[in-house]
N, C-alpha and C positions, 0 to 999 in steps of 0.2 A: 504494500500500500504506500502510494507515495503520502508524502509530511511536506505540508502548510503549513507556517508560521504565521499568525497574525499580529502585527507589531502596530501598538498604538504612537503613531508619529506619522508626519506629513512626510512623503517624496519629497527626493532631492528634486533639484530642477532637470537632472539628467534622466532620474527614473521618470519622472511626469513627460519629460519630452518622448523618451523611448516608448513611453506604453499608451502617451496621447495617438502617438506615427503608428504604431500597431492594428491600432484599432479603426485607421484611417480620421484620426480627425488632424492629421497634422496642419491639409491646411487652411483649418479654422480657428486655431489656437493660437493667441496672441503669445509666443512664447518670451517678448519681449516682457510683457509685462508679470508672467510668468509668474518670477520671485518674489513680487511684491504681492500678486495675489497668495500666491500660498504662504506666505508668512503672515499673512491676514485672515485665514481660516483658525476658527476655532479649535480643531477637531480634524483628524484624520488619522488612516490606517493603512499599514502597507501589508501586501501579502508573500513572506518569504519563502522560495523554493531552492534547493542545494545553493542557498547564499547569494541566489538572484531575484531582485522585487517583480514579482510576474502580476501584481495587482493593484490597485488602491483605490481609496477613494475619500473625498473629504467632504464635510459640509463647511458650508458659510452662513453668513448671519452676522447679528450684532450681537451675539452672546448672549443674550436676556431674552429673548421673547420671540424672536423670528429668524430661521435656520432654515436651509435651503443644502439638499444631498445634492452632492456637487461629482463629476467625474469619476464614476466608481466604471473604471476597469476592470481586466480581467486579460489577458496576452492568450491571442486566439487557442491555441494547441492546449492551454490548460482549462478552457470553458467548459460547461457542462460537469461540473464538481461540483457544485453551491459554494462556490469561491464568492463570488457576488449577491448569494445569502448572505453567507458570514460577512462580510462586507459592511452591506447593510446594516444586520444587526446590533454589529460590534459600533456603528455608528451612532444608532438610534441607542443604545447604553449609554453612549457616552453623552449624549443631549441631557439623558434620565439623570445620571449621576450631578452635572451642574449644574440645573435648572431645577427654577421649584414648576411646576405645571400651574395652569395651562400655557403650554408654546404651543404655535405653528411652526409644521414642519412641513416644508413644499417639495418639489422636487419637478425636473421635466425628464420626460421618458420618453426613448423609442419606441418604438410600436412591438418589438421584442421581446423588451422589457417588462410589458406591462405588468403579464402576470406575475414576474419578480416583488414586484412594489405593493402589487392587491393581497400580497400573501403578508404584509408590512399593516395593511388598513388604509395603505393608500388608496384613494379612489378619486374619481370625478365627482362634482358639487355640481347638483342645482342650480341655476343662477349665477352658477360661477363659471370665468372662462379663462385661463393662465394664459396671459399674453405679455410678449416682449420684443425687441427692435435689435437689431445689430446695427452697430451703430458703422462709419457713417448710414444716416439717413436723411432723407428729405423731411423739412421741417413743412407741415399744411398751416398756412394762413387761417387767422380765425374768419378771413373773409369768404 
């Protein structure tokens, strides 16, 4: 049986780049801004295999009240483990441990994903609809 190690700590910014490009989002990922963002994340975890990070994922937030699961990886050849449960989970702990409740905890997902996150409690809301911009964007006149 192989051995995963879950390590409570953020990616270097070498491991984030490597397992961003893996997964094909290299080129969406502002890797300039990279180190500032991850050193602004509350919370993150990496996943160790014979002493190589094959996983991670972090959330953001402003620490108190609203957290957002950020980037959870997985390097394709070791998918299909529940690398990306544990992931998850060992995430949503660590919200539990700093936070008094009630927090929101958000999150966007691929269409893959979904059932990963429903088995979390994540779901769709009523009334509600998660929306965002990459930015540059065109700004709309109020006219």
């Amino acid at each position: 049986m192989e051995q995963y190690e879950l390590i409570d700590r953020l990616p270097t910014i070498d491991e984030y780049r490597t397992l961003c490009t893996a997964v094909g989002w290299g080129d969406i990922v502002n890797f300039a801004a990279a180190p500032t963002s991850l050193a602004n994340s509350p919370f993150g975890v990496v996943v160790i295999h014979n002493g190589a990070t094959i996983g991670m994922g972090r959330v953001v937030g402003d620490g108190a009240m609203y957290f957002y699961v950020q980037d959870v990886v997985v390097l394709p050849q070791h998918q299909h483990r529940r690398l990306g449960h544990r992931i998850v989970d060992r995430l949503l702990e660590r919200i539990e441990e700093h936070t008094t409740p009630p927090v929101f905890v958000g999150l966007f997902a691929t269409d893959h994903a979904m059932q990963l996150y429903q088995r979390f409690g994540f779901q769709m809301h009523p009334g509600m609809t998660g929306m965002f911009v990459v930015t540059p964007h065109r700004r709309v006149s109020d006219s």
